[in-house]
PAZAPA-4460 file (N, C-alpha, C; in steps of 0.05 Angstrom, whole numbers, plus 32768, in hexadecimal, padded with zeros to 4 digits):
% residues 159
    n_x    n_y    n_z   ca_x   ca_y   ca_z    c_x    c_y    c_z   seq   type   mol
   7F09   7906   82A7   7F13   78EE   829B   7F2C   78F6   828B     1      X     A
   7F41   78E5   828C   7F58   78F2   8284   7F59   78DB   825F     2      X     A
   7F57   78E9   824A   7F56   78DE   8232   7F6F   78D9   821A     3      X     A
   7F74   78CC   8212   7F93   78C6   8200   7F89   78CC   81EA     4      X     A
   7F92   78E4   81DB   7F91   78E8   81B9   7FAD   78EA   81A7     5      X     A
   7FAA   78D9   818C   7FB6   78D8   817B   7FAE   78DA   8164     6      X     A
   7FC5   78E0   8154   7FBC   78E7   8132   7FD5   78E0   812D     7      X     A
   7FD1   78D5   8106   7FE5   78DB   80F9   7FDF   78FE   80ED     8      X     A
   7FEB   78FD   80D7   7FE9   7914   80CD   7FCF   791E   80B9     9      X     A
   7FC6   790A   80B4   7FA6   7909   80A0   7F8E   790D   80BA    10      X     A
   7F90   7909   80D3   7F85   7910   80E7   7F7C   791E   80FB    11      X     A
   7F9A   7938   80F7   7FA3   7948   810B   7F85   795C   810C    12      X     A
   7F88   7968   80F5   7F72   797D   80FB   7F57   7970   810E    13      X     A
   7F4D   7959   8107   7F36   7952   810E   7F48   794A   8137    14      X     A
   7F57   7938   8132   7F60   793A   8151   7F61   795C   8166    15      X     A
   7F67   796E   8151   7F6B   7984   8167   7F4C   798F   8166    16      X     A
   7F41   798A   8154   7F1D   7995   8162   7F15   797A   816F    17      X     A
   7F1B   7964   8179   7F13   794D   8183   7F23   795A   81A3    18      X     A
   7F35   795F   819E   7F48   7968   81C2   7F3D   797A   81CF    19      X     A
   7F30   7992   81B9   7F2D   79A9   81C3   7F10   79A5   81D6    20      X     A
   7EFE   7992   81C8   7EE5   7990   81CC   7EE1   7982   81EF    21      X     A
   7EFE   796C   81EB   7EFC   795E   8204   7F09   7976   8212    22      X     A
   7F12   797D   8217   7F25   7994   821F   7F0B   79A2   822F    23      X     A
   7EFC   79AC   8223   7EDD   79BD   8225   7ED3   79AF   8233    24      X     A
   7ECD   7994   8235   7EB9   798A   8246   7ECA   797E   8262    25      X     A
   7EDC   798D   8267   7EED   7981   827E   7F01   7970   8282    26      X     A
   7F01   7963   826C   7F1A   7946   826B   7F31   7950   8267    27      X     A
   7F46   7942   8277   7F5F   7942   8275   7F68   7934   8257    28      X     A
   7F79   7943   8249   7F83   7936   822E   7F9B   792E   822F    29      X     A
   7FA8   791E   8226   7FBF   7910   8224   7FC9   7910   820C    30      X     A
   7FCE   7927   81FA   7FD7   7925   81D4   7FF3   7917   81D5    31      X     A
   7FEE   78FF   81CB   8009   78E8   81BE   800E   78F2   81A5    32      X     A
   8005   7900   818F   800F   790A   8179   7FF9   790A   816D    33      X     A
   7FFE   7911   8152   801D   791C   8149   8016   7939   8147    34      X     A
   8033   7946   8148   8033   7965   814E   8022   797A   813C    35      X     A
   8029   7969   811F   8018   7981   8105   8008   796C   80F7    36      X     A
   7FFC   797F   80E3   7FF0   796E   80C7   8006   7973   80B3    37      X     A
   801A   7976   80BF   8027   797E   809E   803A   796B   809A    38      X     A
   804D   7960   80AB   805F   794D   80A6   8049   7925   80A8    39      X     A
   8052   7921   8091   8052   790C   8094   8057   78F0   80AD    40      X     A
   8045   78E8   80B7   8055   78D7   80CA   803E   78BD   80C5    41      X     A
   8048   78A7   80D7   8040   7887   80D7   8024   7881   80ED    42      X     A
   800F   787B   80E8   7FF4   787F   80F0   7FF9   785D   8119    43      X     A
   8007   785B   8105   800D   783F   8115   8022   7844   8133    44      X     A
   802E   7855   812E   803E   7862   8147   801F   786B   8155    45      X     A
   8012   7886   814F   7FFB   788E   815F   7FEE   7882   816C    46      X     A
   7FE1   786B   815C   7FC6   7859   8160   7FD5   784B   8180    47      X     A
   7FED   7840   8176   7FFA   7831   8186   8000   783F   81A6    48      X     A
   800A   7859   81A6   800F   786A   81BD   7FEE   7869   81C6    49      X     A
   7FD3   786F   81BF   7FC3   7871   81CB   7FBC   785E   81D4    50      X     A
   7FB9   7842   81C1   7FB5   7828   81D1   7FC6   7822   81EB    51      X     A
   7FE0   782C   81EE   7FEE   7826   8202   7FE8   7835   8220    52      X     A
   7FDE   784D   8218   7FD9   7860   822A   7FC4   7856   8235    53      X     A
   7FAB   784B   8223   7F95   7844   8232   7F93   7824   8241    54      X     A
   7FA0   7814   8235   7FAF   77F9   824C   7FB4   7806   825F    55      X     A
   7FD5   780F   825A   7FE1   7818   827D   7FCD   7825   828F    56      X     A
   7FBF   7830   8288   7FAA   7840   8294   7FB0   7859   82A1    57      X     A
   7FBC   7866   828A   7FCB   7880   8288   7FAC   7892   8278    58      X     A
   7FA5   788B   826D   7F89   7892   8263   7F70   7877   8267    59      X     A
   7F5F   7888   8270   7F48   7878   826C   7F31   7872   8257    60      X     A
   7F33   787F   8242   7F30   787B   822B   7F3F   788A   8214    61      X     A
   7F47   7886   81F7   7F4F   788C   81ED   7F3A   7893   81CE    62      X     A
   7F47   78AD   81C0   7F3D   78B8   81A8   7F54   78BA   8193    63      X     A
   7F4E   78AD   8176   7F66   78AD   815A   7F5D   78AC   814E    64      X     A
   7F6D   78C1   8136   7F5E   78CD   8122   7F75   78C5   8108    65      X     A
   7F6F   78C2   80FF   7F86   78C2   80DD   7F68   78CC   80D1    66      X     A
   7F73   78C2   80AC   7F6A   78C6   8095   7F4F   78BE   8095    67      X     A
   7F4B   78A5   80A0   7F29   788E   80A1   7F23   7889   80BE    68      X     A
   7F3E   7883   80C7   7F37   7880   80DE   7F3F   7861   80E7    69      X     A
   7F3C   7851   80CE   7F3F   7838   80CB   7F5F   782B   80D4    70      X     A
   7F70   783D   80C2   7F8D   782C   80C9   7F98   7832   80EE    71      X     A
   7F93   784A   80F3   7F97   7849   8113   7F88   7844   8124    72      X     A
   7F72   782B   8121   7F61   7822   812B   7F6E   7808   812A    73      X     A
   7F75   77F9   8111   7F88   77E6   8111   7FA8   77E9   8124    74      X     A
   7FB0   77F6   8124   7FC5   77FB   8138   7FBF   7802   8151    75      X     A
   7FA6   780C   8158   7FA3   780F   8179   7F9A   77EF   817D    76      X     A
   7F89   77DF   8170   7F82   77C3   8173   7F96   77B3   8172    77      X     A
   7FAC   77BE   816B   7FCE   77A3   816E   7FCD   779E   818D    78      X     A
   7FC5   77C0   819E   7FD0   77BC   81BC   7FBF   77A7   81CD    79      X     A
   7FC0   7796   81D3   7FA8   7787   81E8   7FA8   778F   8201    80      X     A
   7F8C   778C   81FD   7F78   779A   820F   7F68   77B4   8202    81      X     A
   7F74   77BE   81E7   7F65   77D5   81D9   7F4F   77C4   81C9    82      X     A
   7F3C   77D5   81C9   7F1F   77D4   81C5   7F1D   77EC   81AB    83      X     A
   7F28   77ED   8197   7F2A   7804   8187   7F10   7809   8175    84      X     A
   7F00   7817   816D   7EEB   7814   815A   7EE7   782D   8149    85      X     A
   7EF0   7829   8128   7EEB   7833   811D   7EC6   7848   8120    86      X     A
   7EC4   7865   8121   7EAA   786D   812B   7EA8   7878   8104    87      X     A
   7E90   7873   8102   7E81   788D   80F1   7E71   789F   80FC    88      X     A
   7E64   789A   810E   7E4B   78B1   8118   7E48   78AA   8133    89      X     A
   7E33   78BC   8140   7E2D   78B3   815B   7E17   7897   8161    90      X     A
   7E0F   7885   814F   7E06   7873   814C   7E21   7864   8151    91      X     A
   7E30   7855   8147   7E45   7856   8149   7E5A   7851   815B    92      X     A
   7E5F   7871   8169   7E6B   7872   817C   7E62   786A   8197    93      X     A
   7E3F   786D   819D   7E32   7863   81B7   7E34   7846   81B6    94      X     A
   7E2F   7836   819D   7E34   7813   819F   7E49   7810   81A6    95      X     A
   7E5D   7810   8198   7E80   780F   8197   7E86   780E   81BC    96      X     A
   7E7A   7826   81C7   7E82   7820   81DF   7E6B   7812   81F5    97      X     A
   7E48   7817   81EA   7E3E   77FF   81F9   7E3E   77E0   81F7    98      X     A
   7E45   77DC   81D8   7E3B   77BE   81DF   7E61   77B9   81DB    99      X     A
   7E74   77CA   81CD   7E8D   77BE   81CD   7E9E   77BD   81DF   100      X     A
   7E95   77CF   81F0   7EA9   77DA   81F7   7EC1   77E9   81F2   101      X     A
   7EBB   77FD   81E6   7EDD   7802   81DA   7EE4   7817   81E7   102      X     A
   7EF7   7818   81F0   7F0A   782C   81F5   7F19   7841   81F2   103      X     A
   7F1C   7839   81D2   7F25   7850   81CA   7F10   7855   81B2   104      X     A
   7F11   7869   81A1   7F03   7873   8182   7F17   7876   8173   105      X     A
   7F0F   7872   8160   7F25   787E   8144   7F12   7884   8130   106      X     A
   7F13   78A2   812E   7F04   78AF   811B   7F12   78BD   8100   107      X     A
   7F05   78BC   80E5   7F1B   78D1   80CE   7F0F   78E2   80C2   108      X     A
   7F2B   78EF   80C5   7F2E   790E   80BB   7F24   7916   80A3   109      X     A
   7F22   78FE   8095   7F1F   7903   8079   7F00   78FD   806B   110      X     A
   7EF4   78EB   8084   7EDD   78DE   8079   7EC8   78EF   808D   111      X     A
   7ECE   78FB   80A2   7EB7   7900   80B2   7EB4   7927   80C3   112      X     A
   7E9D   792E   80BB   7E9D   7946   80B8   7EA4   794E   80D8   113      X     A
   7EA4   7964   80E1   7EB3   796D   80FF   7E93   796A   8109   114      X     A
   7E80   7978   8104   7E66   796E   8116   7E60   7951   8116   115      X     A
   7E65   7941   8102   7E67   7922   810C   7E76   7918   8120   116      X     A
   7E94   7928   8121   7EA1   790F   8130   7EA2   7921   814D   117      X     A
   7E98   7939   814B   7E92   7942   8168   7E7B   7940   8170   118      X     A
   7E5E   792F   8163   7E48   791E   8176   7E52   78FB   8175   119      X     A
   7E5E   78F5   816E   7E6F   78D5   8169   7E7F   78E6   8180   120      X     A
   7E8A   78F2   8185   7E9F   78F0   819F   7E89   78FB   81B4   121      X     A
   7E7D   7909   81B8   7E6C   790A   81D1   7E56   78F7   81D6   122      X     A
   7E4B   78E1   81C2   7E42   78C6   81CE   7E53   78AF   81D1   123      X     A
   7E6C   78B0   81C7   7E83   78A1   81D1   7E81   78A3   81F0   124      X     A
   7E7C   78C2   81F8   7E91   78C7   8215   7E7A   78C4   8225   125      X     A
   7E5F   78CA   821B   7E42   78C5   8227   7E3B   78A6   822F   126      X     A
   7E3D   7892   821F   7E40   787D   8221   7E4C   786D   823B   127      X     A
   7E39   7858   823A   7E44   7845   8257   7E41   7826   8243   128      X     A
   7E56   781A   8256   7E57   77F9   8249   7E43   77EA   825E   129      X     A
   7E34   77E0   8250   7E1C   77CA   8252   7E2C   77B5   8254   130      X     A
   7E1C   77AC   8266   7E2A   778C   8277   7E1C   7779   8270   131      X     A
   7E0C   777C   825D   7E06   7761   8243   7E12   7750   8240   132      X     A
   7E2B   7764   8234   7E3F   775F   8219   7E5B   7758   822C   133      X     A
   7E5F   7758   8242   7E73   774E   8252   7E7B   7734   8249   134      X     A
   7E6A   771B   823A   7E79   76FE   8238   7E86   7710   8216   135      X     A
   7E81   770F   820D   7E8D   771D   81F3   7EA0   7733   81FC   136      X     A
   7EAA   7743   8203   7EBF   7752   8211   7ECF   7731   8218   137      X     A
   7ECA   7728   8224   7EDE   7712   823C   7EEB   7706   821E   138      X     A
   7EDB   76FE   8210   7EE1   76F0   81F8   7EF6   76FB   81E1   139      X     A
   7EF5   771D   81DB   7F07   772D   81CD   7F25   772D   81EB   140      X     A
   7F19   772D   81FE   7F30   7729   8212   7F46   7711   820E   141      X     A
   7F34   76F6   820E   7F41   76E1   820B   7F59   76E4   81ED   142      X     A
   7F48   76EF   81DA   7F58   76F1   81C3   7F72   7702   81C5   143      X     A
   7F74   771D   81DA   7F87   7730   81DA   7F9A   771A   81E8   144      X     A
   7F93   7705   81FA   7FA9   76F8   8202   7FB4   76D9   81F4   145      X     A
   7FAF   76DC   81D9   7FAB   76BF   81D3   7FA3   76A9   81C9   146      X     A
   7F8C   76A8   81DF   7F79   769F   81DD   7F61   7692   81D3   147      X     A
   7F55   767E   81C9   7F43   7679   81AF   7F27   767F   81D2   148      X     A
   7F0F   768D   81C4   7F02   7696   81D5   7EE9   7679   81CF   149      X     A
   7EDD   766E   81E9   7ECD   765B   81E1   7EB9   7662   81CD   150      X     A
   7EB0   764E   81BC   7EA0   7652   81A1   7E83   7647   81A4   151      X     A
   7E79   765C   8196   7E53   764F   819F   7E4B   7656   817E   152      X     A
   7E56   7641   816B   7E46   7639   8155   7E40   7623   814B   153      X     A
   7E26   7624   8158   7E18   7613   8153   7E09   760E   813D   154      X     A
   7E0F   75EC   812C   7E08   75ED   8112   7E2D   75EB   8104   155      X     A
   7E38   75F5   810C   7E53   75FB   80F9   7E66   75DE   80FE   156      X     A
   7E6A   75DB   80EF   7E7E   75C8   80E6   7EA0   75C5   80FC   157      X     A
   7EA9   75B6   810D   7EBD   75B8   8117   7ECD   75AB   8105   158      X     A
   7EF0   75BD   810C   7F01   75AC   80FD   7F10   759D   810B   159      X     A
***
């Protein structure tokens, strides 16, 4: 499986034992950045290169790492069609991609120890999407285009 990884610079370290690992289990890597931990750079460039990679379908899933994990999780989610999900653990990471679907992970450097986010990345990649959750997917779909997705609350007040 060929995989898209990015980092800002609060990330890097945890991205190069996240590459190395996929690297180990066979997958093709695709590193979008960034080059070091030492220069400063913008979490929102990364997030964004991996979301793009995994649309075009230049990668078939994607892995990003900053500080929390949080802000380039917000920037791979600008791209539509990205499915981005902040992971803490392998609890976590197996939902995120069974019932969400997601696509890519964004894990941090700063919050999550290297044996965490390397069993969160091997039930990420273990994981299969449940066809449950397909009308909910269709529904985050409708939104990447637009879209108000039909509403089932019932009891709630229309405006």
């Amino acid at each position: 499986m060929r995989v898209a990884v990015g980092s800002d610079h609060a990330g890097f370290a945890l991205k190069q034992v996240l590459k190395a690992e996929l690297t180990e289990r066979g997958h093709e890597v695709d590193d979008l950045g960034t080059a070091n931990g030492e220069a400063s750079v913008d979490y929102p460039d990364y997030g964004a290169a991996v979301g793009r990679a995994v649309v075009s379908g230049r990668a078939e899933l994607g892995v990003c790492t900053c500080g929390t994990g949080i802000g380039i999780a917000m920037a791979a989610n600008k791209i539509p069609g990205v499915r981005a999900a902040v992971i803490h653990d392998a609890t976590t990471a197996t939902l995120a991609r069974e019932h969400n679907h997601a696509n890519v992970i964004c894990l941090g450097g700063r919050v999550l120890s290297r044996a965490v986010a390397l069993d969160a990345l091997a039930s990420f990649l273990s994981a299969t999407e449940q066809r449950r959750h397909d009308v909910r997917i269709a529904k985050l779909a409708d939104l990447d285009l637009g879209l108000d997705p039909a509403l089932d609350l019932e009891g709630m007040p229309s405006s």
